[in-house]
C-alpha positions in Angstrom: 73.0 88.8 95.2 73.0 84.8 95.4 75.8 83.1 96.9 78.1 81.8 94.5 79.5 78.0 94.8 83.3 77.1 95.4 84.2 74.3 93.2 87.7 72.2 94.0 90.5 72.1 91.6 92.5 69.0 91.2 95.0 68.3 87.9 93.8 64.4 87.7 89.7 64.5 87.9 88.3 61.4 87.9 84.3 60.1 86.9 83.8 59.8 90.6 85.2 63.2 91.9 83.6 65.0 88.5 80.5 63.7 89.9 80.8 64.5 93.6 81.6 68.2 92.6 78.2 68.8 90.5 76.5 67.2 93.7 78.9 70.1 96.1 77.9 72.7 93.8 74.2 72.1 93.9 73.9 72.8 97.4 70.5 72.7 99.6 70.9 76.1 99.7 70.8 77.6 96.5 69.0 76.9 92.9 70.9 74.3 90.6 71.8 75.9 87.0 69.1 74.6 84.3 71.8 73.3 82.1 75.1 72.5 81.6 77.0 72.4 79.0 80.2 69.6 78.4 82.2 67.7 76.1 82.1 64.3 75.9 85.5 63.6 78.1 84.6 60.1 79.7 85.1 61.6 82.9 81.5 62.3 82.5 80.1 59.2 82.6 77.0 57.0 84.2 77.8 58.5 87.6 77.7 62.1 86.6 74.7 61.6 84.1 72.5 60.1 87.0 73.9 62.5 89.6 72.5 65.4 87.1 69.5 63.7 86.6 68.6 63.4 90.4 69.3 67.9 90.6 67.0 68.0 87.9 69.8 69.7 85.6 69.7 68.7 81.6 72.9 68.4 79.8 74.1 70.0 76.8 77.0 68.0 75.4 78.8 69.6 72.8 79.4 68.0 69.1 82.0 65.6 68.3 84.8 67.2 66.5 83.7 70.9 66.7 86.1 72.9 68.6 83.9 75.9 68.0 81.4 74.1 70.1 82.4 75.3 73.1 82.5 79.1 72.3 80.0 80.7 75.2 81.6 78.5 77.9 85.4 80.1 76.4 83.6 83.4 75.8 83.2 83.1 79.4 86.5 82.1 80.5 87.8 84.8 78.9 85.5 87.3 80.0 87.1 85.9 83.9 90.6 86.4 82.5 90.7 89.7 80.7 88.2 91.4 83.0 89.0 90.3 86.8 92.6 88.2 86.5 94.6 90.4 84.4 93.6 93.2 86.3 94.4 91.5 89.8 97.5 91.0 91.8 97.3 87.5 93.3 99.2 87.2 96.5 97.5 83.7 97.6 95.0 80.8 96.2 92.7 82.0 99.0 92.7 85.7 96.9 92.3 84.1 94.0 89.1 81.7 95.0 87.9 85.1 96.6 88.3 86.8 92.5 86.7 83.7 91.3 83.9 83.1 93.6 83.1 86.6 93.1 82.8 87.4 89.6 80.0 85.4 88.4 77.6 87.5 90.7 78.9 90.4 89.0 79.3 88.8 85.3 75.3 88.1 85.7 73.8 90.6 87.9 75.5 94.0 86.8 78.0 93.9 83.8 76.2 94.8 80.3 75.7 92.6 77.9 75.9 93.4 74.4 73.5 90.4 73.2 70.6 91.7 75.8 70.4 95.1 75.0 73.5 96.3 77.5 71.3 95.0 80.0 72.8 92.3 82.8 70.9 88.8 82.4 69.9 88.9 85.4 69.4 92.5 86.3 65.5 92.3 86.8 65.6 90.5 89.6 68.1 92.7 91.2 66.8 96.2 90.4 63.3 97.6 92.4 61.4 99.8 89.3 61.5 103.1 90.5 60.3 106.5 88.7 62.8 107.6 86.5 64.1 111.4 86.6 64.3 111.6 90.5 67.5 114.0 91.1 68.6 111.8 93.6 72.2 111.2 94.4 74.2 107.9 92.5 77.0 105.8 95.0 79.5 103.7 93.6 80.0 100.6 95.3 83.1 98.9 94.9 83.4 95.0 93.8 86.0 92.9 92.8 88.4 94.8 95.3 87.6 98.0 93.3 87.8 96.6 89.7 84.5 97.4 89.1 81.7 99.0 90.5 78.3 99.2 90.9 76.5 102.3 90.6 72.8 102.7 92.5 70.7 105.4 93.3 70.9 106.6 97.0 67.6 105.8 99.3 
């Protein structure tokens, strides 16, 4: 599974720090996303725009006065909420970055989707085609500290 990026959290973002972020989550590492999707807050401004540009990332900015606009990004948020937060005890902000940092492998890589057919989005490029109807034994591994899990066939 890819490595998923830490983000910082601060209650008074400015242009400059929005900026910086995008740049910290587009490490050397690891593939920037295709697009991303915003309002038009001005804390995305010319810094941001050109800082995208530069990571090769287009941007999707949502309508002017259309609160429904932003449905798959809340879809999403909720998805978080009502299938890893609600279901965790936090006991510290470094437990709750772990939740966080974790769930977006599992949100694209293993949980079914309705809209693809209860298939993950991403679930080609994790599973190996192998002959079906093998009687071969299925393990459950755990993730999100036993949330969910993760069922494979054994070797």
């Amino acid at each position: 599974m890819p490595e998923t990026a830490q983000v910082a959290v601060t209650p008074f973002p400015t242009a400059e720090w929005v900026a910086q972020q995008i740049v910290e989550c587009c490490a050397w590492d690891r593939l920037p996303p295709r697009f991303l999707i915003h309002d038009r807050d001005s804390r995305y401004g010319a810094t941001f725009d050109r800082r995208l540009r530069g990571l090769g990332i287009k941007q999707v900015r949502t309508p002017f006065r259309a609160p429904r606009a932003n449905a798959i990004s809340e879809r999403w948020v909720k998805s978080v909420r009502t299938e890893c937060l609600d279901r965790l005890l936090v006991f510290n902000e470094a437990h709750l970055r772990r939740g966080i940092a974790e769930y977006p492998a599992y949100f694209n890589y293993w949980r079914p989707h309705r809209s693809v057919g209860q298939c993950a989005p991403c679930e080609f490029t994790v599973h190996q085609f192998r002959p079906r109807g093998l009687n071969r034994k299925i393990t459950a591994e755990p993730v999100l500290g036993g949330l969910h899990h993760i069922y494979r066939r054994a070797a």
